[in-house]
The first five atom37 places (N, CA, C, CB, O) and aatype in JSON, in Angstrom:
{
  "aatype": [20, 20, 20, 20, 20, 20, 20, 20, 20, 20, 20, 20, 20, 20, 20, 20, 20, 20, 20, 20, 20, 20, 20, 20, 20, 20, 20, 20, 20, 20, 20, 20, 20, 20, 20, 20, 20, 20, 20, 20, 20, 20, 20, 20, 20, 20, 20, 20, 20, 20, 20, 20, 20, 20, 20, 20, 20, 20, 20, 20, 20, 20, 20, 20, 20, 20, 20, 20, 20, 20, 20, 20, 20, 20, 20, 20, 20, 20, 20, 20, 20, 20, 20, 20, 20, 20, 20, 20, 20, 20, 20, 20, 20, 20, 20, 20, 20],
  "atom_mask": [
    [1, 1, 1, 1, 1],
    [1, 1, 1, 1, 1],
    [1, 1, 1, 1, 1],
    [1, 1, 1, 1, 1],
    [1, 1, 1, 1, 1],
    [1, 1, 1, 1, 1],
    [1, 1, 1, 1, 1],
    [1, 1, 1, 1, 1],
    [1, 1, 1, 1, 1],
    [1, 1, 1, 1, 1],
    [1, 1, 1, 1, 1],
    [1, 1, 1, 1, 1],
    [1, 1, 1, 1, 1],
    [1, 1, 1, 1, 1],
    [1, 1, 1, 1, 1],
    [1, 1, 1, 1, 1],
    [1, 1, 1, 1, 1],
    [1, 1, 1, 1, 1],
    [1, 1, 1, 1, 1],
    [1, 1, 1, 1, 1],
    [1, 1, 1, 1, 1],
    [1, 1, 1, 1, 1],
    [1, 1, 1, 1, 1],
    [1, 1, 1, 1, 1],
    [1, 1, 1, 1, 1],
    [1, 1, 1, 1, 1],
    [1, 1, 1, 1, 1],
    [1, 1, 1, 1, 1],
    [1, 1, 1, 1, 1],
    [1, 1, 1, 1, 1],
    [1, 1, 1, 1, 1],
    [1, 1, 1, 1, 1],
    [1, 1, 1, 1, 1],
    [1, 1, 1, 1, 1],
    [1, 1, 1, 1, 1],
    [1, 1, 1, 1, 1],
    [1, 1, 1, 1, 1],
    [1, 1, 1, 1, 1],
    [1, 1, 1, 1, 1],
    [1, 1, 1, 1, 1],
    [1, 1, 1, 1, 1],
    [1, 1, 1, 1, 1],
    [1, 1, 1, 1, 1],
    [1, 1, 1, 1, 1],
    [1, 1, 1, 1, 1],
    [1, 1, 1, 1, 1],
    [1, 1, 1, 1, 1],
    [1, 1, 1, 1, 1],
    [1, 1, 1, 1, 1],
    [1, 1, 1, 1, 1],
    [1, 1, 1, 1, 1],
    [1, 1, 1, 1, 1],
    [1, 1, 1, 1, 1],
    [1, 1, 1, 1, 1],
    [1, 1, 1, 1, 1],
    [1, 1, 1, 1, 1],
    [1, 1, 1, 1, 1],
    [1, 1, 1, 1, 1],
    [1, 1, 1, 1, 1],
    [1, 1, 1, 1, 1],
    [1, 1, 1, 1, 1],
    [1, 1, 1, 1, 1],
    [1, 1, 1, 1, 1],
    [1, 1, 1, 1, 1],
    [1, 1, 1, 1, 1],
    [1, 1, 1, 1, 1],
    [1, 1, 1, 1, 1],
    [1, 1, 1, 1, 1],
    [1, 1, 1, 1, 1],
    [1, 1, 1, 1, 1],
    [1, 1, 1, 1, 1],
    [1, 1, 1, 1, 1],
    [1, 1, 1, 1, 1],
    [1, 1, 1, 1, 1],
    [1, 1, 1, 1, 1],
    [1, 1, 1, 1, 1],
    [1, 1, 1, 1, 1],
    [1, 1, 1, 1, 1],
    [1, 1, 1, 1, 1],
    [1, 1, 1, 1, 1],
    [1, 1, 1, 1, 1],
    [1, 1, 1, 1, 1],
    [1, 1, 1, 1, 1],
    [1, 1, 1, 1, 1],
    [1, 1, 1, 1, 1],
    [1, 1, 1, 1, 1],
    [1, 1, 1, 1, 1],
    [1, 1, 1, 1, 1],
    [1, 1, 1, 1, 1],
    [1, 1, 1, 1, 1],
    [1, 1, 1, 1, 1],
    [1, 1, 1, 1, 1],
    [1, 1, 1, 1, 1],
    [1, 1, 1, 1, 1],
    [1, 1, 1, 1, 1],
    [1, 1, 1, 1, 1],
    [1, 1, 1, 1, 1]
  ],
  "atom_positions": [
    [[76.43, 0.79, -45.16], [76.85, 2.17, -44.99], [76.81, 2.89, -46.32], [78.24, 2.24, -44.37], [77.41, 2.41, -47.28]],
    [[76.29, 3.78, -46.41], [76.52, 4.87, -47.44], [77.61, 5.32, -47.78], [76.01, 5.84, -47.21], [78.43, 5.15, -46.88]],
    [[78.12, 5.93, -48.82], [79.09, 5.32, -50.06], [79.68, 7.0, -48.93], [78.51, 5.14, -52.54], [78.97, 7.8, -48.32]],
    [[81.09, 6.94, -49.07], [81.65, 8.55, -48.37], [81.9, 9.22, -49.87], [83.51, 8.51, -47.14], [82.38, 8.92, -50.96]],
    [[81.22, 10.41, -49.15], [81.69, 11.33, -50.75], [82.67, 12.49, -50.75], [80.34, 12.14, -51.45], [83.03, 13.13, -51.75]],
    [[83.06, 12.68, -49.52], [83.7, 13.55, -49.32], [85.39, 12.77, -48.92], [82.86, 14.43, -48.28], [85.57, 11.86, -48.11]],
    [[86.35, 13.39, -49.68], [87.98, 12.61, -49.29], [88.61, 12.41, -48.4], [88.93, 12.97, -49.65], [88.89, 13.36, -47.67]],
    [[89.09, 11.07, -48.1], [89.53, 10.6, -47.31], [91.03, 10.89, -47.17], [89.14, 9.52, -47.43], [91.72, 10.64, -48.16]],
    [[91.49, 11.27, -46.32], [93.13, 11.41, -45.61], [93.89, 10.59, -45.29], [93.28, 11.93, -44.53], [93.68, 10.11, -44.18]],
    [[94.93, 10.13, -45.96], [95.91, 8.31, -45.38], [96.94, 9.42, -45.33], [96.35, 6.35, -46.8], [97.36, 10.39, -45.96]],
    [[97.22, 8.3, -43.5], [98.68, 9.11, -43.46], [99.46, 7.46, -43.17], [98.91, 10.69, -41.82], [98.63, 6.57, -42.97]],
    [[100.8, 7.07, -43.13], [101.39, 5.84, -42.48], [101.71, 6.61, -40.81], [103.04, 5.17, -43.5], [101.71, 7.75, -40.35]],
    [[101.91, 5.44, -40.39], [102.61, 5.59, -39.58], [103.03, 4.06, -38.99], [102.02, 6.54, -38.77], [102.26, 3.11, -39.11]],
    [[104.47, 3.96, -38.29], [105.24, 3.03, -38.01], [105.85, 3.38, -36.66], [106.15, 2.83, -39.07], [106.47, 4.43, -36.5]],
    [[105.6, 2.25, -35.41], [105.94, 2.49, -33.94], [106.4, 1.11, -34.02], [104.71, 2.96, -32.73], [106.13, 0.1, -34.68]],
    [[107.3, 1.52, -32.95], [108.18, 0.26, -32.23], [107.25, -0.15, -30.86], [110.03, 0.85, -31.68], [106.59, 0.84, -30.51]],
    [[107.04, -1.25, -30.07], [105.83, -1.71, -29.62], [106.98, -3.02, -28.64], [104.44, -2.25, -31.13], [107.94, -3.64, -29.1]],
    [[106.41, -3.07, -27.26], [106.89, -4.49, -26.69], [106.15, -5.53, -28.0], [106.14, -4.84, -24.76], [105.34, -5.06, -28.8]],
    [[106.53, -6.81, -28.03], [106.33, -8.02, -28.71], [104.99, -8.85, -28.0], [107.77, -8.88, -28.62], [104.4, -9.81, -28.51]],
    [[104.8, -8.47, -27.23], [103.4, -9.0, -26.65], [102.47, -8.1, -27.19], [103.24, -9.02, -25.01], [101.63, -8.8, -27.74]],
    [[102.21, -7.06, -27.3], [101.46, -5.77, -27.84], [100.76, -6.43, -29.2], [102.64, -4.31, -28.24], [101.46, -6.51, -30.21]],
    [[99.65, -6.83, -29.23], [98.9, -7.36, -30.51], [98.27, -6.44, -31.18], [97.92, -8.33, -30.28], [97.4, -5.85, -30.53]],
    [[98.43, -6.08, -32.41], [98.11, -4.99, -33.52], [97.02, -5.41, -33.04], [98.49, -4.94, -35.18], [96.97, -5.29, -31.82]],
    [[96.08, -5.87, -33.53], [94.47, -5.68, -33.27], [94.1, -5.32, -32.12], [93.68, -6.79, -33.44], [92.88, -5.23, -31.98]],
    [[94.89, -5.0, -31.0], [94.52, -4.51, -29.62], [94.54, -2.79, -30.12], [95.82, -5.07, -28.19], [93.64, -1.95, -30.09]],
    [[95.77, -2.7, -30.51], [95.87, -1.68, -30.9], [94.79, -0.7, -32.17], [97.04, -1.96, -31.14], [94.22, 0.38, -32.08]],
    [[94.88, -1.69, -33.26], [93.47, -1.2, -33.96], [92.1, -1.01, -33.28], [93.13, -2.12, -34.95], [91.25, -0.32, -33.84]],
    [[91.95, -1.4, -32.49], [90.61, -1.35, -31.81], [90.24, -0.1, -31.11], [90.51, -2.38, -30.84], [89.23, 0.6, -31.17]],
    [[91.62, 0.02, -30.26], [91.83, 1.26, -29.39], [91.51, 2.16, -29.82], [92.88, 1.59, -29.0], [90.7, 2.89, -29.24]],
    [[92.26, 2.56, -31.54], [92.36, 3.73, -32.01], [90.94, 3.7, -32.36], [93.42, 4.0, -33.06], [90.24, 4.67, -32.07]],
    [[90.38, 2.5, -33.06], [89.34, 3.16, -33.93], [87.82, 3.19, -32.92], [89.18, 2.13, -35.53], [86.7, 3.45, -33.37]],
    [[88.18, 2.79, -31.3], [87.31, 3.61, -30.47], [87.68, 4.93, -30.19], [87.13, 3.04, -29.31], [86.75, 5.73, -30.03]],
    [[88.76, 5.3, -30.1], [88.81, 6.8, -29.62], [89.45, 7.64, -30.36], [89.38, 7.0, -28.42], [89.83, 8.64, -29.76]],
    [[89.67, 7.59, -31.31], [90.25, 8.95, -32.3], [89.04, 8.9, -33.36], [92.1, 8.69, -33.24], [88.97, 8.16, -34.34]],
    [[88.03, 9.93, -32.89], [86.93, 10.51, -33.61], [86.83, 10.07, -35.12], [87.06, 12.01, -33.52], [85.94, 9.37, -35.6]],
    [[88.04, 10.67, -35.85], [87.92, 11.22, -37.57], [88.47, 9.87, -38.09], [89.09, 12.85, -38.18], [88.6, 9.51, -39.26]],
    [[88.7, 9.35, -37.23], [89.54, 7.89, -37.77], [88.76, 6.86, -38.33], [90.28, 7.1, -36.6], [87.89, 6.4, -37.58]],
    [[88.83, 6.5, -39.21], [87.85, 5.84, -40.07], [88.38, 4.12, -40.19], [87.82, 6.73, -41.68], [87.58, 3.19, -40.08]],
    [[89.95, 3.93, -40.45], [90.33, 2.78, -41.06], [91.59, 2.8, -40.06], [90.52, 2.78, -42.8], [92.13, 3.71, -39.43]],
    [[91.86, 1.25, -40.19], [93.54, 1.73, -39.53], [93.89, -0.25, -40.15], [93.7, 2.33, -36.79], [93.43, -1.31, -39.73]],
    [[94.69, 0.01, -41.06], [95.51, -1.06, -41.68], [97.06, -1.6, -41.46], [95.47, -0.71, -42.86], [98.16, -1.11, -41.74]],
    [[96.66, -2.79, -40.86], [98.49, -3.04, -40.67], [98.97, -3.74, -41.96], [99.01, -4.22, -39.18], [98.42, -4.65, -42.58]],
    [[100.35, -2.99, -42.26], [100.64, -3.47, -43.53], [102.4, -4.12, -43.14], [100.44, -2.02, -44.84], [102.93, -4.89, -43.94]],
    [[102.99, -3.79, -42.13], [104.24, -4.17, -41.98], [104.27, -4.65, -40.78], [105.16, -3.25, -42.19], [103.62, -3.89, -40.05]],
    [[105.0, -6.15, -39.79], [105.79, -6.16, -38.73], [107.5, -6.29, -39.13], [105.23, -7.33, -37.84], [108.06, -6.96, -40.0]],
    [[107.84, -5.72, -38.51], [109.66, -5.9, -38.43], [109.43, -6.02, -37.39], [110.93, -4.82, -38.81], [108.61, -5.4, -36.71]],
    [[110.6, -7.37, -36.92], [111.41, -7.73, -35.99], [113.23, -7.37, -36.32], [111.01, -9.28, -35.83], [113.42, -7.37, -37.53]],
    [[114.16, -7.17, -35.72], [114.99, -7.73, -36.56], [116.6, -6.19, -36.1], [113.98, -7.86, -38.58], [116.88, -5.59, -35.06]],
    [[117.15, -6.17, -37.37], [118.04, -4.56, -36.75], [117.99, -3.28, -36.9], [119.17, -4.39, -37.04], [117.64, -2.47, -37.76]],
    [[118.44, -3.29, -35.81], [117.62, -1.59, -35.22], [116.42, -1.94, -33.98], [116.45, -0.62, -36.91], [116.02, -1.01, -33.29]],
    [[116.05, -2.93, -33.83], [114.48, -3.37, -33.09], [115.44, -4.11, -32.19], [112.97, -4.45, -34.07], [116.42, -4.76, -32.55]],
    [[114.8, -3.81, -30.43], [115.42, -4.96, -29.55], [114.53, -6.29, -29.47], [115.62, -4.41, -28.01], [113.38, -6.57, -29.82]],
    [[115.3, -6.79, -29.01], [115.01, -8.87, -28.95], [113.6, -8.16, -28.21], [116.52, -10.51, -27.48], [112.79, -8.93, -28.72]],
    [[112.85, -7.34, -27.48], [111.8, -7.64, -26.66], [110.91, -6.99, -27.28], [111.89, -7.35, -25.3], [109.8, -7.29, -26.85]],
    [[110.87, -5.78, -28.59], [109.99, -5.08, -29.09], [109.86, -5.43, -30.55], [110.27, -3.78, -28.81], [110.77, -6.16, -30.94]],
    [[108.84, -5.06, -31.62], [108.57, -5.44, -32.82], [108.51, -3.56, -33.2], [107.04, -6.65, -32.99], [108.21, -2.63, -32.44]],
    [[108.95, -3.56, -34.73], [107.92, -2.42, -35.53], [106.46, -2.95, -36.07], [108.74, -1.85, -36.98], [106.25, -4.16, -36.23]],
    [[105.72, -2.21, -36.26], [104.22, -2.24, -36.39], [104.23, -0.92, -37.49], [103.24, -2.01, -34.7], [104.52, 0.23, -37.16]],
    [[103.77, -1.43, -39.12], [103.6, -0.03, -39.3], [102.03, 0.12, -39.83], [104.79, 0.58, -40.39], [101.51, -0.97, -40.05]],
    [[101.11, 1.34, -40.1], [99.88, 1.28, -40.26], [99.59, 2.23, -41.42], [99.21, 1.53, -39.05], [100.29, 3.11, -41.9]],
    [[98.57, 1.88, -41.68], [97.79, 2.62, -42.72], [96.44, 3.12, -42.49], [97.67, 1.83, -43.79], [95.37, 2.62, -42.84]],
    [[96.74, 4.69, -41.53], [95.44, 5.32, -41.4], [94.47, 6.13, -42.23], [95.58, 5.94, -40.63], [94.75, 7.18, -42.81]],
    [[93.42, 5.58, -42.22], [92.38, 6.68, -43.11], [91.34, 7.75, -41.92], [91.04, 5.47, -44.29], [90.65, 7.4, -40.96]],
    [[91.56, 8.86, -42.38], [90.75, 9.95, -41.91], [89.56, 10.25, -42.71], [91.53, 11.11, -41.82], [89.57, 9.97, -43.91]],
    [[88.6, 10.75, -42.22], [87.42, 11.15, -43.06], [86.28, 11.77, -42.24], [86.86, 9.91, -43.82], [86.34, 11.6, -41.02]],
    [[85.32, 12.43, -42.7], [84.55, 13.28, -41.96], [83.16, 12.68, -42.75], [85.0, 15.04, -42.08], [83.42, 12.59, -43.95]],
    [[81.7, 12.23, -42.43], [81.09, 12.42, -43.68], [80.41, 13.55, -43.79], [80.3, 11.46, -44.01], [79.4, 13.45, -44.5]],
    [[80.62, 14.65, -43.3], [79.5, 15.57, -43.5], [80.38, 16.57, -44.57], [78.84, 16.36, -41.9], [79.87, 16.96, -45.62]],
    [[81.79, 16.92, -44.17], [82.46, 18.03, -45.03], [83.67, 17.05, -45.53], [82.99, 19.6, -44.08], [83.83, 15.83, -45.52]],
    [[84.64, 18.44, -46.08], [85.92, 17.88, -46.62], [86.99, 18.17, -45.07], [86.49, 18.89, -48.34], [86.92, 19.13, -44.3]],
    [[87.87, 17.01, -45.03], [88.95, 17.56, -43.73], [89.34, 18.96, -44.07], [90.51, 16.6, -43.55], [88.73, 19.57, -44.95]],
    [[90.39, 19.53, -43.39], [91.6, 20.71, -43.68], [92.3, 19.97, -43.09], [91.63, 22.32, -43.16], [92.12, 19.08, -42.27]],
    [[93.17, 20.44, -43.6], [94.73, 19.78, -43.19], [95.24, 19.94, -41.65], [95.96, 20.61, -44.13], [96.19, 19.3, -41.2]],
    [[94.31, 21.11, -40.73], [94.36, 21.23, -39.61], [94.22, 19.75, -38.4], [93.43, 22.23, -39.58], [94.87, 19.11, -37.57]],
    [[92.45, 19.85, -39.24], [91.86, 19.04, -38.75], [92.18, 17.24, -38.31], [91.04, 19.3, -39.48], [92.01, 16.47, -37.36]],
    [[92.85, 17.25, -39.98], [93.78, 15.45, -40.16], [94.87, 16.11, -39.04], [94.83, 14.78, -42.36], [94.74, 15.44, -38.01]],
    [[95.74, 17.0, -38.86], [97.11, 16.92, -38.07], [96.62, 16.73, -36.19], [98.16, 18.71, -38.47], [97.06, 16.07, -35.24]],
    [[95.54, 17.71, -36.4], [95.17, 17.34, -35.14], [94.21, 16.48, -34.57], [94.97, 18.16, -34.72], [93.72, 16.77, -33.48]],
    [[93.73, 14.98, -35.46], [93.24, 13.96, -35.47], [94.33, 13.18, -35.22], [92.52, 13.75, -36.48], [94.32, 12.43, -34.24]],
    [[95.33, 13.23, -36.01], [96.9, 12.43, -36.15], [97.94, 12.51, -35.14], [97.69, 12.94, -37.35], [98.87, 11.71, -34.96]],
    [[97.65, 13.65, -34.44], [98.46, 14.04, -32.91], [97.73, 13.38, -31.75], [98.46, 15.82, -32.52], [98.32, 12.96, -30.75]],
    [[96.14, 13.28, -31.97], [95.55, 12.57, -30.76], [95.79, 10.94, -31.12], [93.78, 13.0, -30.56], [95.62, 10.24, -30.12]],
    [[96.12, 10.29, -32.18], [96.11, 8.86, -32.57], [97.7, 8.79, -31.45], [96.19, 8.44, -34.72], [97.63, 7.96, -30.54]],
    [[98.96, 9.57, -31.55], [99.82, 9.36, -31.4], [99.75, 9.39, -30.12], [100.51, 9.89, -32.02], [100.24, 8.48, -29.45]],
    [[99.02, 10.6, -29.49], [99.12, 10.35, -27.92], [98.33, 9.36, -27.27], [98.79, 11.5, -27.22], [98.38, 9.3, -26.04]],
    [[97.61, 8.58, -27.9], [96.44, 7.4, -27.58], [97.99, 6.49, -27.43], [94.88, 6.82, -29.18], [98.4, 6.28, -26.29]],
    [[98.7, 6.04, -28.47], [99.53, 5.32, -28.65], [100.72, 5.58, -27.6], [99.78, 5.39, -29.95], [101.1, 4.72, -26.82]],
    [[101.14, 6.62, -27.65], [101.84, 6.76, -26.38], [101.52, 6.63, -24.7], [102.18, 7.82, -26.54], [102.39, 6.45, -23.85]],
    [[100.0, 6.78, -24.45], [99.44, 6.74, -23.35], [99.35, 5.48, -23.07], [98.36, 7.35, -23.29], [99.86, 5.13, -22.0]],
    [[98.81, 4.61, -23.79], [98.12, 3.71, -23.74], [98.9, 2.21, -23.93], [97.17, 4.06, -24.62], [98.69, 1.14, -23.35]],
    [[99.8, 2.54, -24.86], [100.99, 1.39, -25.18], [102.62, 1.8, -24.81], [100.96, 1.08, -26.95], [103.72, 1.24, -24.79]],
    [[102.11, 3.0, -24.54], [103.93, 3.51, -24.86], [105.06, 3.15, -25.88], [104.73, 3.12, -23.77], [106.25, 2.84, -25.78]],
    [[104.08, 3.34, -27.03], [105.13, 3.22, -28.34], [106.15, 3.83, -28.48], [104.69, 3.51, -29.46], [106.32, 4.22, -27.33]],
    [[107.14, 4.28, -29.17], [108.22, 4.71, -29.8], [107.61, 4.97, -31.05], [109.38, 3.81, -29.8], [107.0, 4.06, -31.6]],
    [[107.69, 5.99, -31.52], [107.2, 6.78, -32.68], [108.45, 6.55, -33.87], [106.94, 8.55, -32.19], [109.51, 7.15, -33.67]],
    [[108.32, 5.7, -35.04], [109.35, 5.39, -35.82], [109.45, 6.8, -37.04], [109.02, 3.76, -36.46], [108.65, 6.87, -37.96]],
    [[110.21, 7.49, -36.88], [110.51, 8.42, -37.91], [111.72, 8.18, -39.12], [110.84, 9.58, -37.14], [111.92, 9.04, -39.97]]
  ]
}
């Protein structure tokens, strides 16, 4: 692949998830259907307090990117709203704020 020259957008994000729910199911998902989505890195599980005995936290490290232009900040929020409703549709996460 050719080198991206134009900047890339990391946002985190961290969802609470049933315990059967396998991050790489989940990476896959996103990075078939959220267009601008380029990367998606798991860097944290918590089990533990605050989390029930049947769910885990999952947190991620998304990269956005376009190669033709530069994002706007529009563009990443409303790339980052469709990742969340993929996640809510699809897994029914809990959105960790």
């Amino acid at each position: 692949q050719p080198l991206q020259i134009y900047p890339e957008v990391e946002r985190d994000l961290a969802v609470v998830v049933k315990k059967e729910i396998q991050s790489a199911e989940i990476i896959k998902t996103l990075l078939e259907n959220a267009g601008l989505l380029k990367r998606v890195e798991l860097f944290d599980v918590y089990e533990g307090n605050k989390i029930s005995d049947e769910e885990k936290s999952l947190a991620f490290h998304l990269i956005y990117a376009d190669n033709n232009k530069t994002l706007t900040s529009e563009e990443v929020d409303s790339a980052h709203k469709k990742v969340l409703e993929i996640l809510e549709k699809k897994f029914n996460v809990q959105i960790r704020k």
